[in-house]
C-alpha positions as CSV (number, residue, x, y, z in Angstrom):
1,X,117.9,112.7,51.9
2,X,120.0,109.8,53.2
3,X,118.7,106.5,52.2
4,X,119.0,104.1,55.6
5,X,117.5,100.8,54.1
6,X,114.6,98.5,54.2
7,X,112.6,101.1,52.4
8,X,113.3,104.6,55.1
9,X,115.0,107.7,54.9
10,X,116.1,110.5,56.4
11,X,115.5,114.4,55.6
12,X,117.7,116.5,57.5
13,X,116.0,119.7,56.1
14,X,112.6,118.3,57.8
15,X,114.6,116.1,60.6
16,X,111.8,112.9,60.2
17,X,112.6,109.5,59.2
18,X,110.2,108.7,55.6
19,X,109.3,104.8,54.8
20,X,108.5,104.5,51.1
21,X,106.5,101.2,49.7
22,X,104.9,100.4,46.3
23,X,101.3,100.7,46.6
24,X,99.9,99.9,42.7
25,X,100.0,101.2,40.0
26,X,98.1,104.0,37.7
27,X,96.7,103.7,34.5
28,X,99.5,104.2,32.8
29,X,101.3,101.5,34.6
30,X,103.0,104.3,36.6
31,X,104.0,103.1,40.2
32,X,101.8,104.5,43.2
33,X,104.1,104.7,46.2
34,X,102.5,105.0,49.8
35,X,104.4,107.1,52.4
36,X,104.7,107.2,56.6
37,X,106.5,109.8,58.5
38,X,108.0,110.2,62.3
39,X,110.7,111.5,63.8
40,X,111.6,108.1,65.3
41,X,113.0,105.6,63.4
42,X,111.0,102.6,65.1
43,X,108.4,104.2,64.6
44,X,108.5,104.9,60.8
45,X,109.6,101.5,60.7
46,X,106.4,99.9,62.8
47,X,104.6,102.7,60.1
48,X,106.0,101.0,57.2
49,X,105.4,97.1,57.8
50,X,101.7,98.0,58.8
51,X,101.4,100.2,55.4
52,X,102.9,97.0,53.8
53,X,100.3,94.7,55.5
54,X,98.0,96.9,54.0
55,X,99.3,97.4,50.6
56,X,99.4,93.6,50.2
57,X,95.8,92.7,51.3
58,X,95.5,95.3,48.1
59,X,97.7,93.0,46.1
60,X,94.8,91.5,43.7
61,X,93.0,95.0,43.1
62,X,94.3,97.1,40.2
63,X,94.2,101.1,40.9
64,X,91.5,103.0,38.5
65,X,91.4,98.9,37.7
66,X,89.1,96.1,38.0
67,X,89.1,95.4,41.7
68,X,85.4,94.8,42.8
69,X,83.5,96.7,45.4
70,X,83.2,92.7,47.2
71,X,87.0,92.6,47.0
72,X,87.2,96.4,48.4
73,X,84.8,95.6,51.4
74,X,86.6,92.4,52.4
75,X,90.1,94.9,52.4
76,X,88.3,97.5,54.4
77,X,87.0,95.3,57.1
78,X,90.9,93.5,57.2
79,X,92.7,97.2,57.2
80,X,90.7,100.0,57.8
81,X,88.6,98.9,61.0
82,X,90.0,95.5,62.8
83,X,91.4,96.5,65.7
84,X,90.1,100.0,65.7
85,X,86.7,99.4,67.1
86,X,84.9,96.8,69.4
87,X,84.5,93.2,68.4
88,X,80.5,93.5,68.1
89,X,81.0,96.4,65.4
90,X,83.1,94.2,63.5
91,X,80.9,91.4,63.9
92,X,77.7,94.0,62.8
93,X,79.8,95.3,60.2
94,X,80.8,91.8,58.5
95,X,76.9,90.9,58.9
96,X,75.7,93.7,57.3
97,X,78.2,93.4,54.3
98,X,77.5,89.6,54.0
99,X,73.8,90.0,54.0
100,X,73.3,92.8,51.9
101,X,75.8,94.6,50.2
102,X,78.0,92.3,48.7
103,X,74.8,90.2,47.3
104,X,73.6,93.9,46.2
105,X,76.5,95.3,44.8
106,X,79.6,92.7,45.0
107,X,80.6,92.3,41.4
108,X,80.5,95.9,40.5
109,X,83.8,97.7,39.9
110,X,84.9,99.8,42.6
111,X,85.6,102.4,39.7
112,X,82.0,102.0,38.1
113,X,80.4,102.3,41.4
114,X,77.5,105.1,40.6
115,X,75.2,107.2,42.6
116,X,72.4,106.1,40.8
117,X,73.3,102.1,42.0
118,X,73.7,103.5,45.5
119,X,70.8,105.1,45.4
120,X,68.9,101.7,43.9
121,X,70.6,100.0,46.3
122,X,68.7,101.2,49.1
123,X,64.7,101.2,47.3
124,X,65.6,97.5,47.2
125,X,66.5,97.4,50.8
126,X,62.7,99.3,51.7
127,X,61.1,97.6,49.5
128,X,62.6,94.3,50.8
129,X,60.6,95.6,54.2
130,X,64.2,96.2,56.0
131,X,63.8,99.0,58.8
132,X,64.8,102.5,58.3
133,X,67.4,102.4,61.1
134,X,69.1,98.9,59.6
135,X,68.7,100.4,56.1
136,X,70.6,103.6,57.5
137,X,73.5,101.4,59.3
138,X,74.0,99.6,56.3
139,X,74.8,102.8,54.5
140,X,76.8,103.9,56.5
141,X,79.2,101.1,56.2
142,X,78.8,101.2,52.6
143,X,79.7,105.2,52.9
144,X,82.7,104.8,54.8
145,X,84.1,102.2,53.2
146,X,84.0,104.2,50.0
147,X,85.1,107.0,51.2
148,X,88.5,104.9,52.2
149,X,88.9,104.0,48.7
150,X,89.0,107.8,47.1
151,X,92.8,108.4,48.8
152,X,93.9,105.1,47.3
153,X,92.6,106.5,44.3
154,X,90.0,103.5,43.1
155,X,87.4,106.2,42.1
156,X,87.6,110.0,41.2
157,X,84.6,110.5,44.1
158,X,82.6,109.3,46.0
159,X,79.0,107.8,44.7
160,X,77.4,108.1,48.4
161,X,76.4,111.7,48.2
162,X,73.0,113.1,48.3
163,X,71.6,109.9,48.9
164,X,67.9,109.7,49.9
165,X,67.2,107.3,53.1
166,X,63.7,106.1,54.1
167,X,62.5,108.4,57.0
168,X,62.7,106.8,60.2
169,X,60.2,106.7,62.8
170,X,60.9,106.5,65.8
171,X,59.3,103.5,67.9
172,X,57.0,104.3,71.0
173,X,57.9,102.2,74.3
174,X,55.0,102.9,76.7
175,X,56.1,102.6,80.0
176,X,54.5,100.4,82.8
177,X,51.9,101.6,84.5
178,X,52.3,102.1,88.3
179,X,50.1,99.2,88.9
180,X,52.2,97.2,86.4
181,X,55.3,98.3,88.0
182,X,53.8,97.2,91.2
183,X,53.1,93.6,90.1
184,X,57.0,93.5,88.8
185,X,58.4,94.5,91.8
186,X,56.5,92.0,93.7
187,X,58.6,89.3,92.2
188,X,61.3,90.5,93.7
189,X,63.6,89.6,90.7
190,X,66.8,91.5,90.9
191,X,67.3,92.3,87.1
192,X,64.0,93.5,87.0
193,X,64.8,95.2,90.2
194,X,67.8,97.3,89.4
195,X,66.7,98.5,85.6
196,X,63.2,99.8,87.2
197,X,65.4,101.4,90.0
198,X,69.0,102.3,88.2
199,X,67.8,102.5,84.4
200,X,70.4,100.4,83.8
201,X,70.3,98.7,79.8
202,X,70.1,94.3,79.4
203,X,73.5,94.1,78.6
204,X,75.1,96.0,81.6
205,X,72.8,94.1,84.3
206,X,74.2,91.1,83.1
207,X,77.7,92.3,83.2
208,X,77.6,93.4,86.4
209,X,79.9,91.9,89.1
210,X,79.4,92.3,92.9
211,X,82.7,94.4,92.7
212,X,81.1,97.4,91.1
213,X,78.6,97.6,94.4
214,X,79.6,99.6,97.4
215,X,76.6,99.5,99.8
216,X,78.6,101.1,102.3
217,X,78.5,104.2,100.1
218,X,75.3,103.5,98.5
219,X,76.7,103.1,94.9
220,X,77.1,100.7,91.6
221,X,79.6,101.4,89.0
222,X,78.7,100.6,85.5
223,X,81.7,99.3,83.4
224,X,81.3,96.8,81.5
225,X,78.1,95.3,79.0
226,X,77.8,91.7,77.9
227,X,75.8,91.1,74.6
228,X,75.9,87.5,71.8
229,X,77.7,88.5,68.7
230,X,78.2,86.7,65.6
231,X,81.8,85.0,65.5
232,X,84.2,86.7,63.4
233,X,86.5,83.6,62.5
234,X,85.6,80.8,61.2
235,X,85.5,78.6,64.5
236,X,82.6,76.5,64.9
237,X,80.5,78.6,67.0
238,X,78.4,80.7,65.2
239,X,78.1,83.3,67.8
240,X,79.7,84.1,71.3
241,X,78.7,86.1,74.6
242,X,81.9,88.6,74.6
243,X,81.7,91.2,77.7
244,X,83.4,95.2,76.8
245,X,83.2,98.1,78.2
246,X,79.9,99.9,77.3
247,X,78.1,101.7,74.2
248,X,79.6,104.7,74.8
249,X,82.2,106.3,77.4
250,X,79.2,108.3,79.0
251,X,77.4,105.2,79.7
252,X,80.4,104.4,81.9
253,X,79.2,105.6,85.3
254,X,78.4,105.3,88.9
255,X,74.5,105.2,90.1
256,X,73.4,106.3,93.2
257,X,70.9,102.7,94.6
258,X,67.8,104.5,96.4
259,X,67.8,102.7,100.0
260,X,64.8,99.9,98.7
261,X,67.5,98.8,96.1
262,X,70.1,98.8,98.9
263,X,68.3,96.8,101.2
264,X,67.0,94.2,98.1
265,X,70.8,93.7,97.4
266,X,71.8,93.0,101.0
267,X,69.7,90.3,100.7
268,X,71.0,89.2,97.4
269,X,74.4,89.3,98.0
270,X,75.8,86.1,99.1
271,X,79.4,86.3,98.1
272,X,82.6,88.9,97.8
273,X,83.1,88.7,94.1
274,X,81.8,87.2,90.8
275,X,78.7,88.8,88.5
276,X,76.0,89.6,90.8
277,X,72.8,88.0,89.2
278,X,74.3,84.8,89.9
279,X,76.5,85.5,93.2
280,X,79.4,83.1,90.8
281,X,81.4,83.2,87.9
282,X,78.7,81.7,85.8
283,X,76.4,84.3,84.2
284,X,73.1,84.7,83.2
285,X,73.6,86.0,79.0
286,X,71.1,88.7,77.9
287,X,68.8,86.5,76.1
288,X,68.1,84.4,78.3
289,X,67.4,87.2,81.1
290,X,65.1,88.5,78.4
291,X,62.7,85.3,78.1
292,X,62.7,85.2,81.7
293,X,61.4,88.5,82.0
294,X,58.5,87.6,79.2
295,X,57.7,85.1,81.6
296,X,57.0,87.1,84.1
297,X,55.3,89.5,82.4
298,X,53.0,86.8,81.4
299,X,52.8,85.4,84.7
300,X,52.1,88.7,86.5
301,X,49.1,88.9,83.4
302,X,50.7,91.8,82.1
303,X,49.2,92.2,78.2
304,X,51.2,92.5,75.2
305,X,53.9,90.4,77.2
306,X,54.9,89.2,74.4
307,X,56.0,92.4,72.6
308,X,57.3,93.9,75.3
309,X,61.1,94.1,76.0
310,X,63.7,94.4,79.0
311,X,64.0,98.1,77.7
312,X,60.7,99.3,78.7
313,X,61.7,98.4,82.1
314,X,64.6,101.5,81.7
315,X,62.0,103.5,79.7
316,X,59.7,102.8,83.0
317,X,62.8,104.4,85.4
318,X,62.5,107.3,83.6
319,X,59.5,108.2,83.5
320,X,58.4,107.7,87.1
321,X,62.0,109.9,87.6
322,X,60.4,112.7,85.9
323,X,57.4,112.2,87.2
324,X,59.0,112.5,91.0
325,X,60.5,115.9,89.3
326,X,64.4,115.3,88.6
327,X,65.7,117.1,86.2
328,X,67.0,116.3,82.9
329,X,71.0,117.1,83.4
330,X,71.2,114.8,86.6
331,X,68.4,111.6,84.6
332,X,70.6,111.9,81.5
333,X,73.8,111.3,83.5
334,X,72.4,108.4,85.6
335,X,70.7,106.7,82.7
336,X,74.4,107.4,80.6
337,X,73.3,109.8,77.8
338,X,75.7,111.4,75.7
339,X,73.8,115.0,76.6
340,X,70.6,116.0,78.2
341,X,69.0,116.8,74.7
342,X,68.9,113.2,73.7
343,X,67.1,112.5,77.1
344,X,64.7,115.1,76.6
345,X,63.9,113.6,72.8
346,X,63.2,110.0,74.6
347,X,61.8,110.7,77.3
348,X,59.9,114.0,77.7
349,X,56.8,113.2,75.8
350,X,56.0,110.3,78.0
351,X,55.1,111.6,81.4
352,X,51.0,113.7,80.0
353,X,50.2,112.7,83.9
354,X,52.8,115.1,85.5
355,X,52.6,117.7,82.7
356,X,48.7,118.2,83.2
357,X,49.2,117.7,87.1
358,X,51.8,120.7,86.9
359,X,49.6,122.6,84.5
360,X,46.6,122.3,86.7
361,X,48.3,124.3,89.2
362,X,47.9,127.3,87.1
363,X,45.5,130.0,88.2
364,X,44.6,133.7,87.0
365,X,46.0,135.8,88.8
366,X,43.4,138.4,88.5
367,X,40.2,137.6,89.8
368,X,37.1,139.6,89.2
């Protein structure tokens, strides 16, 4: 193996470059080295500085030592997932550990971590009245993160195994009436509009620019979502509207506009580029498309305004599309469902009109 400097060499048997760094030390007060490979040596070398990066962010936790699970988060967060995954999962993520477990379970040795304090950890978050789906989120950032720390050998296993979360329950979103739908689409409001007509989600009506129309072919192309996130520096904002590309890569799509929708935009339209709720650059953030739409549910004296949400208005698409008979395959891909399963879950058990209307049909077929 020739050595080639800075911490690389080369094996000729294998014919791939190796970058060696210190990466702690064991009990023993044995050094822990951390290795890269490629076949390129650039490449080993880019390898090698990150891994170093890594290592150092390490630099005040001892290994099998007395590094803190707060101390371990913070590293995880820094090494293991910026710049992996989307801005508002960081900024979920670093909420999530701030809020709860750091105050929870900060000070306790990464090493002494126990399934029993895991498993305390989350009674304290149901009894605190914190949803099953928060409570299972928060989890699973606690999971991962400890998973990460088993290969840099800061526990023998993992503590988040077997754990027992609070069963969730999934919350009921009744869908407009028709007469409901009726007074909404009397307003003529184009938000409201296109999620009643599209199924479109909050975030990806107010992300959409009047690029991603074609009313020559009939069509809207769903790329991007906006949502308010909580800053991840320390800048003065607290949060900020960021715009990505959407939840998932099936929810990037194109949507067929029925010819109502076509002719409404038509009208709407009043320049060649810029978001198209506000025919400019400026746009109109999520939250504050939401309140507008509690207003007009209040002014169209529509009851429980107030507990209603912009989602209902997608939940409302989809129920009127199974009512009109689509099938599941071609509402799962318009709405931007991973499969047609998870549509069916949602959305099948809303729609007793149409199943009794179908079921009515049925006659004996032998009649005496």
């Amino acid at each position: 193996m020739a050595k080639l400097g800075r911490g690389i060499y080369y094996r000729k048997k294998e014919k791939r470059y190796v970058g060696k760094c210190p990466a702690g030390r064991t009990a023993g007060n044995k050094i822990i080295y951390a290795y890269v490979y490629s076949k390129s040596y650039k490449e080993v070398l880019r390898k090698l500085e990150a891994k170093r990066a890594e290592v150092s962010s390490l630099k005040n936790m001892k290994i099998y030592g007395d590094g803190s699970l707060e101390q371990w988060m913070l590293h995880f967060m820094k090494a293991c997932v910026s710049g992996k995954v989307k801005y508002s999962t960081i900024a979920a993520y670093n909420t999530k550990i701030k809020n709860h477990i750091i105050p929870a379970l900060g000070k306790i040795k990464v090493a002494a971590l126990t399934k029993e304090q895991v498993q305390d950890f989350i009674l304290m978050l149901s009894k605190k009245g914190i949803s099953p789906v928060t409570i299972k989120s928060i989890y699973g950032i606690l999971r991962m993160a400890v998973k990460k720390a088993i290969p840099e050998k800061l526990l023998p296993e993992t503590p988040c195994r077997n754990i027992t979360l609070p069963e969730i329950t999934a919350k009921k979103t009744e869908p407009f009436t028709k007469r409901q739908q009726a007074l909404l689409e009397k307003s003529k409001e184009t938000g409201v509009i296109l999620s009643l007509y599209t199924g479109m989600r909050l975030g990806e009506i107010c992300a959409l620019r009047i690029e991603n129309v074609n009313l020559q072919n009939g069509t809207l192309r769903v790329e991007s979502t906006m949502q308010r996130v909580k800053s991840n520096d320390n800048s003065i904002k607290k949060t900020m509207v960021i715009i990505t590309t959407p939840k998932s890569k099936k929810s990037e799509r194109v949507i067929p506009l029925p010819p109502c929708v076509i002719t409404l935009l038509k009208k709407h339209i009043k320049a060649k580029k810029g978001f198209l709720l506000t025919n400019s650059e400026k746009f109109i953030e999520p939250r504050t498309l939401q309140n507008r739409f509690k207003k007009l549910l209040k002014s169209c004296g529509i009851e429980n305004a107030g507990s209603t949400n912009f989602h209902a208005l997608r939940h409302t698409f989809a129920t009127r599309c199974l009512e009109s008979g689509m099938d599941i395959k071609t509402l799962s891909e318009i709405l931007g469902h991973g499969n047609a399963s998870f549509t069916m879950n949602i959305y099948c058990h809303s729609c007793n009109d149409h199943k009794k209307e179908c079921m009515s049909r049925l006659e004996f077929i032998y009649v005496a």
